[in-house]
N, C-alpha and C positions, 0 to 999 in steps of 0.2 A: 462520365465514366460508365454509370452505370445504364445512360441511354447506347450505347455503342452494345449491349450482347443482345442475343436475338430471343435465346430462353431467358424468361425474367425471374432475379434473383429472390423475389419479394411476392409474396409470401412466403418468409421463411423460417421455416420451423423453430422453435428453441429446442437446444441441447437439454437433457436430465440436468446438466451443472447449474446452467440457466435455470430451469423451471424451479431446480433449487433453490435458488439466492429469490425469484419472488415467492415462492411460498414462505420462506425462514423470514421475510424484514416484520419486523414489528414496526409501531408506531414509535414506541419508547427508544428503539434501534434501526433507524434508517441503515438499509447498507451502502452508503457513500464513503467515497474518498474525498478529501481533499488534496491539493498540490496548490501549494504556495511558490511564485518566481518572486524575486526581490530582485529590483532595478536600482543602479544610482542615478537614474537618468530616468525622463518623463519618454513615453511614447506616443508615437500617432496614434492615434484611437481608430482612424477608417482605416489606416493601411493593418492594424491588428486586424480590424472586424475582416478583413480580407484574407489575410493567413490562416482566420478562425473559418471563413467559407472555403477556400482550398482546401484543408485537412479535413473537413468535414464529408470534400469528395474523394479523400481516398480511402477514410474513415465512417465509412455510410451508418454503421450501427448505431454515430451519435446525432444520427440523424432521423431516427425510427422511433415510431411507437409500438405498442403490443396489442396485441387481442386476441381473444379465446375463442375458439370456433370446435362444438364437439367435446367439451375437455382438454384441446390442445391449445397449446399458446404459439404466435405465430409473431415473428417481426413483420411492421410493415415501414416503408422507407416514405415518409412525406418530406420533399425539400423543405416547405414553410417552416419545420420543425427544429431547422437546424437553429444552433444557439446562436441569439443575440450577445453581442456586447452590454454588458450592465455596469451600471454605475450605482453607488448608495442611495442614489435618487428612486432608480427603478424599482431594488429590492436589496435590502439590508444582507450581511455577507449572512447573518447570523437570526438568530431572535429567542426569545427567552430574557433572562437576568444577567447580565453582565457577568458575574460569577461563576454562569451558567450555561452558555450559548451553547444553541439548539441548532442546528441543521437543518433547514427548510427541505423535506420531503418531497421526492418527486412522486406525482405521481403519471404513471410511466404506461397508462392505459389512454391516455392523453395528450402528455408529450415528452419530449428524447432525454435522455438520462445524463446529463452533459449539459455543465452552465459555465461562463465565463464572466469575469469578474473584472474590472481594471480601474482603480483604487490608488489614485495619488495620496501624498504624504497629510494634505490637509481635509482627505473625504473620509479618513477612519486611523485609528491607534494604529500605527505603526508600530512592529517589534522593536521591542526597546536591545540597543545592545549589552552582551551581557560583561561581569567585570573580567573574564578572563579573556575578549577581545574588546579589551574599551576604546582600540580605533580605531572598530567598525562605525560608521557612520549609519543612521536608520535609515531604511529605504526611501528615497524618492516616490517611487510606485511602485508596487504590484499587479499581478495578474495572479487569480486565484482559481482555480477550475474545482469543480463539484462534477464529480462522475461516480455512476452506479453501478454497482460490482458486477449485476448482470450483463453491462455491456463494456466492460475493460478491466483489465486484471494489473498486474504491477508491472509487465512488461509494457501492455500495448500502453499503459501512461506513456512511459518511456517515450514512445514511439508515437503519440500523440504532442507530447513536446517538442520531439526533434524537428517534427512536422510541422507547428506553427513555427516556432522558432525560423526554422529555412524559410518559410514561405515571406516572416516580415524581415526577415536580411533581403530575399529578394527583390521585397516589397520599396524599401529605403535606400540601401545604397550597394548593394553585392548581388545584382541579379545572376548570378552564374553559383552562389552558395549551395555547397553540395552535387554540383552537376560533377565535378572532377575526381571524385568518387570513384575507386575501383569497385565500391560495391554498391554504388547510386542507381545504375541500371538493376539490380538481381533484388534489390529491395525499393525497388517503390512496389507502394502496397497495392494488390491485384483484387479488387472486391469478390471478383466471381469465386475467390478461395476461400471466402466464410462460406461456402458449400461444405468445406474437408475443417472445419476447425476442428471439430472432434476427432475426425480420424488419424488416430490410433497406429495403423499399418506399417507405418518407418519405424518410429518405436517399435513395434512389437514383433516385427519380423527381424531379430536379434532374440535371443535368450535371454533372461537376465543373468548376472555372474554367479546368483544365488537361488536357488530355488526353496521356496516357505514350502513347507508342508502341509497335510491337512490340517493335524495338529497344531500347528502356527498359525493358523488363520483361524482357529479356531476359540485357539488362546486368546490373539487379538482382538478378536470379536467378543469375547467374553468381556478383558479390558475394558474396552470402549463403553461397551452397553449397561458394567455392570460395576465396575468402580471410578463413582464416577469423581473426576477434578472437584477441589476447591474453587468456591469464586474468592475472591482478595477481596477484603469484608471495608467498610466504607473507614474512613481517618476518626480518628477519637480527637482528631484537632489537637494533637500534644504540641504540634509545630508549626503552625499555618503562620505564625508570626513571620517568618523568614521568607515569604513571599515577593514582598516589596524588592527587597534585595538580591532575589534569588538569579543566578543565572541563564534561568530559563526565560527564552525569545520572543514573549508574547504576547500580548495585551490582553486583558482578563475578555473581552466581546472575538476575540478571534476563533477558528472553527479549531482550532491544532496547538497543540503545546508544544516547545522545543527545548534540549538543553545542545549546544554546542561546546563541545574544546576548541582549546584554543591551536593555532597550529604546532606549535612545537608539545605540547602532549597530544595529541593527533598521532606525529610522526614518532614520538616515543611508546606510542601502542604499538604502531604499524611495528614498528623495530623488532619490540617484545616477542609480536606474533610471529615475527620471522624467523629469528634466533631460535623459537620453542617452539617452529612446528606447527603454531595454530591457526586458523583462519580468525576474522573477524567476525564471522558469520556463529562459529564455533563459542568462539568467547564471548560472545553477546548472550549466545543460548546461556550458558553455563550460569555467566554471570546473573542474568535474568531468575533462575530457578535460586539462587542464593537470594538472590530481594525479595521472589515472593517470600522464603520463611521468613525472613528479617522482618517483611513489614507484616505479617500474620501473627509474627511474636510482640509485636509492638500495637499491632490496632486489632488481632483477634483474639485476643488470649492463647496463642497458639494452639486451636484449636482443628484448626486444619492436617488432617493424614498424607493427601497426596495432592500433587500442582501436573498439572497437563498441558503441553506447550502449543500451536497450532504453527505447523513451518508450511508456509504455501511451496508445490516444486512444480515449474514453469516444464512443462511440458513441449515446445518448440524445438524444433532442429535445427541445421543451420537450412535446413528448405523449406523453411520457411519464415524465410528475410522478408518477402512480400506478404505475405498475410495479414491484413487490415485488422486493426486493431478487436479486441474481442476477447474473453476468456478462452485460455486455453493451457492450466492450471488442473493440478489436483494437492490434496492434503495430506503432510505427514505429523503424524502427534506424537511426541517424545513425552512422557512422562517419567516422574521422580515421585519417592515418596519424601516426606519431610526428614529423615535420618540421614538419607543422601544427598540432602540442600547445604551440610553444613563443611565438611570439606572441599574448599574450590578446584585444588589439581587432581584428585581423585574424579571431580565433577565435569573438567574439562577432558580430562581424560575420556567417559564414559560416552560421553557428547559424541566426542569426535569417533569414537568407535562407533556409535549409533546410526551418526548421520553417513558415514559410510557405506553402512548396511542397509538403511535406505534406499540408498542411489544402486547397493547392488542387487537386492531383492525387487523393489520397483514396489514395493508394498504401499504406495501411498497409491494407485493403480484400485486397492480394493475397493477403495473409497468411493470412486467413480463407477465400477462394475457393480456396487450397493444403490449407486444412486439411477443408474441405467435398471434394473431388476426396479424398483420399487417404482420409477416412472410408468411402466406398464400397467401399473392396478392405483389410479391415481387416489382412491379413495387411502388406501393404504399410505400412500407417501406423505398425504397431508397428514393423516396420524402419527406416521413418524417423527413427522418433522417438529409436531409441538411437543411429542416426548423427547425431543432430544436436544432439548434446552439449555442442557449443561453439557458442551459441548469441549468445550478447553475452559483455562484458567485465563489463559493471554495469546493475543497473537503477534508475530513478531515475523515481520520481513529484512531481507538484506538486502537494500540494494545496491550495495558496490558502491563505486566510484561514476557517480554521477557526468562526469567529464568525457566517461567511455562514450563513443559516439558524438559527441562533440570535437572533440578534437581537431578534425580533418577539414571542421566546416565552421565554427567558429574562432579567432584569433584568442590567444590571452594577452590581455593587457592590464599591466598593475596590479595583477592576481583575482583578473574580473575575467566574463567571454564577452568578446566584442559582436553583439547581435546586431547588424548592418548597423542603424542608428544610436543601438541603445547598448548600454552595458548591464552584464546580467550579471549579480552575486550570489543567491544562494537558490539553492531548488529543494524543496520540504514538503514532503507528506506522510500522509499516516494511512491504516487501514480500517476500516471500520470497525468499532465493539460489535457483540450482539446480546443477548439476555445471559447473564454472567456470565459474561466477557466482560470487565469493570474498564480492561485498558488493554489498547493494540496498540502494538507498535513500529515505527520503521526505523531502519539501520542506513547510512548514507555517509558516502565522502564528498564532501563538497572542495573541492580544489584544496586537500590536504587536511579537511578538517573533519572529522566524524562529528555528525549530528544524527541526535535522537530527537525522534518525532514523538508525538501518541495524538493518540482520539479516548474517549472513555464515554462509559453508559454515562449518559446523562438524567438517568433515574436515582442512580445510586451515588453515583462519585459528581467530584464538581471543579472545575476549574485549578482550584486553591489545590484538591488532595492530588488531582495528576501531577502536579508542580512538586509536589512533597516526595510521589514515589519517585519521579525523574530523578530527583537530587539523591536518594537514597541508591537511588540503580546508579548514577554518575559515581558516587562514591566509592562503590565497590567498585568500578573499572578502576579511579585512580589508586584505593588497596591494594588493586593483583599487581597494577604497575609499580608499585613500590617495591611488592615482595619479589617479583619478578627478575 
């Protein structure tokens, strides 16, 4: 693909949001994602490594390394670089203490930010299933991807899945998956368009419904810079017994922690939320800012004033169905102080007024025009960036119903997606912590089932306390469902 344009795409500049995410990774906080697939069925390993080299060409980014030339950082595209297949032999998923597991750091001046992984049942712990679905069966195999924030954001995951995905249906037994597509042709991804990832222009040539004023932006600036979030202070171990048993889907050396419902409380949320108006998106926030004071009262001495949310909002149109995977993303931060964490329908209320007002100001927009301004005097932006280490409390993504986009191109069968050979059950990831960020997290329907992801600082929290807050945050979903 990318031998076919005439002006070449490479060397190509990074974005401010880009330059962002490598100045901000620490050592102690890699910014990586994980994405866990769970299989009931084994796969081909060469016809995978070949769906992993197709999406690779329409996804060039994870196929690049970096370099600084002048002060500026530039992608550069080397084929050699694209990711291999690995197995536990070549490199462990994880490393550290089993208690503990660390993330293997890329480093990304050398090669591409994008690993895959493919891990039958007897090469590593398989998630164990949990009591409220005890006739899931443990996965067969996995496929596990390690990608860097700098070069894909929570969509182009998406869109990095759908993409191998298609490629080993066509690889096994369905070579026409996806091709019948009304919208196959308007979206395969067009590399020469990470030229326009950043631009702006479709967005902004509309108004927003609301206009901030100086004074508003002024305020927020103040906010951000100047009161700043609590971090969620490490477990006092009051509970760590309840581990062994606990619902959560994960083996203590895995990179991700999970808890899932089961499907009929799933479909008894979805219900709730419909009957009352709420999104899922909405009551995850809500509910989220109720656990941090819960678990602040319980493991800080409630010592904590105020919790800061970090909501990623996916910047894309629908023109831009081709656009190869990549950031293209900005930040919106909802905070509370602790006196409003403790009423939940007051709290869901104020959410969903908020995140409204989000989407009609566009104020998550500053964010990006701060980080645009400070990329110009680069000495400056790296001072920023280490003062601004208390940046949120948690982060928390939504991403819907996993099945979106699947639909059309994979079959269900027995409450699985039938991938050409293989059958695929659950799709799970998280977003990366960073230095007090203790714990991120991802929101997901899985073929009717809501599952919670997290990642957490693995300086401060540990395996055992993410499982603690999961089960504490699970809790209060099934409260508001009761009082509901």
């Amino acid at each position: 693909m990318l031998a076919e344009t005439t002006d070449p795409l490479f060397p190509l500049p990074l974005t401010p949001l880009e330059t962002f995410f490598i100045l901000d990774e620490t050592e102690a906080c890699p910014l990586t994602s994980f994405v866990e697939l769970h299989f009931s069925t084994a796969l081909d390993p060469v016809k995978l490594q070949s769906a992993v080299d197709r999406t690779v060409d329409e996804h060039p980014l994870l196929s690049c390394k970096i370099a600084e030339t002048n002060g500026q950082y530039f992608w550069h595209f080397e084929r050699e670089l694209a990711p291999r297949l690995l197995r536990s032999g070549d490199l462990p998923l994880t490393t550290g203490s089993p208690d503990n597991p660390r993330p293997h750091p890329f480093d990304l001046f050398k090669e591409s930010g994008c690993r895959v992984w493919y891990l039958t049942d007897h090469e590593s712990n398989s998630p164990k299933p949990s009591q409220s679905t005890s006739k899931a069966a443990k996965p067969v195999s996995r496929v596990v991807l390690q990608l860097h924030h700098v070069c894909c954001d929570g969509v182009a995951i998406r869109q990095i899945l759908l993409s191998v995905l298609t490629h080993y249906a066509r690889e096994t037994s369905d070579p026409e998956c996806g091709r019948s597509s009304r919208l196959a042709a308007r979206s395969t991804p067009v590399p020469e368009r990470l030229r326009e990832r950043m631009d702006l222009g479709e967005l902004l040539s509309k108004p927003p419904k609301k206009s901030l004023t100086t004074w508003d932006r002024l305020r927020n600036a103040y906010y951000f810079h100047f009161q700043l979030p609590a971090s969620l202070s490490p477990s006092r171990g009051s509970s760590q017994k309840h581990v062994d048993n606990s619902p959560s889907h994960s083996s203590h050396d895995d990179p991700l922690r999970h808890y899932r419902f089961d499907v009929a409380e799933s479909e008894a949320i979805q219900d709730a939320c419909s009957a009352l108006n709420v999104s899922l998106n909405e009551l995850s926030i809500a509910l989220l800012f109720q656990t941090f004071e819960q678990w602040e009262q319980q493991h800080g001495h409630g010592a904590a004033k105020r919790y800061r949310l970090l909501m990623p909002v996916d910047l894309r149109s629908r023109g831009d169905l081709n656009l190869p995977a990549c950031n293209r993303l900005s930040f919106a931060f909802l905070g509370r102080r602790k006196d409003q964490c403790q009423n939940i329908h007051d709290l869901i209320a104020s959410v969903r007024e908020e995140v409204a007002d989000i989407k009609a100001t566009r104020v998550h927009l500053d964010f990006l025009d701060g980080l645009k301004a400070a990329s110009n005097h680069p000495r400056f932006f790296r001072w920023a960036i280490r003062k601004s280490r208390r940046m949120t409390t948690s982060v928390l993504t939504y991403a819907g119903d996993i099945s979106r986009g699947m639909k059309n191109r994979f079959p269900e069968v027995d409450g699985q997606r039938q991938i050409g050979d293989a059958r695929l059950t659950d799709v799970l990831a998280a977003p990366p912590p960073r230095d007090n960020t203790n714990i991120s997290l991802a929101i997901c329907v899985n073929w009717g089932r809501i599952c919670i992801s997290a990642s957490w600082n693995r300086n401060l929290w540990n395996a055992t306390t993410t499982d603690e807050f999961l089960e504490l945050y699970a809790q209060n979903w099934r409260s508001w469902l009761r009082d509901a």
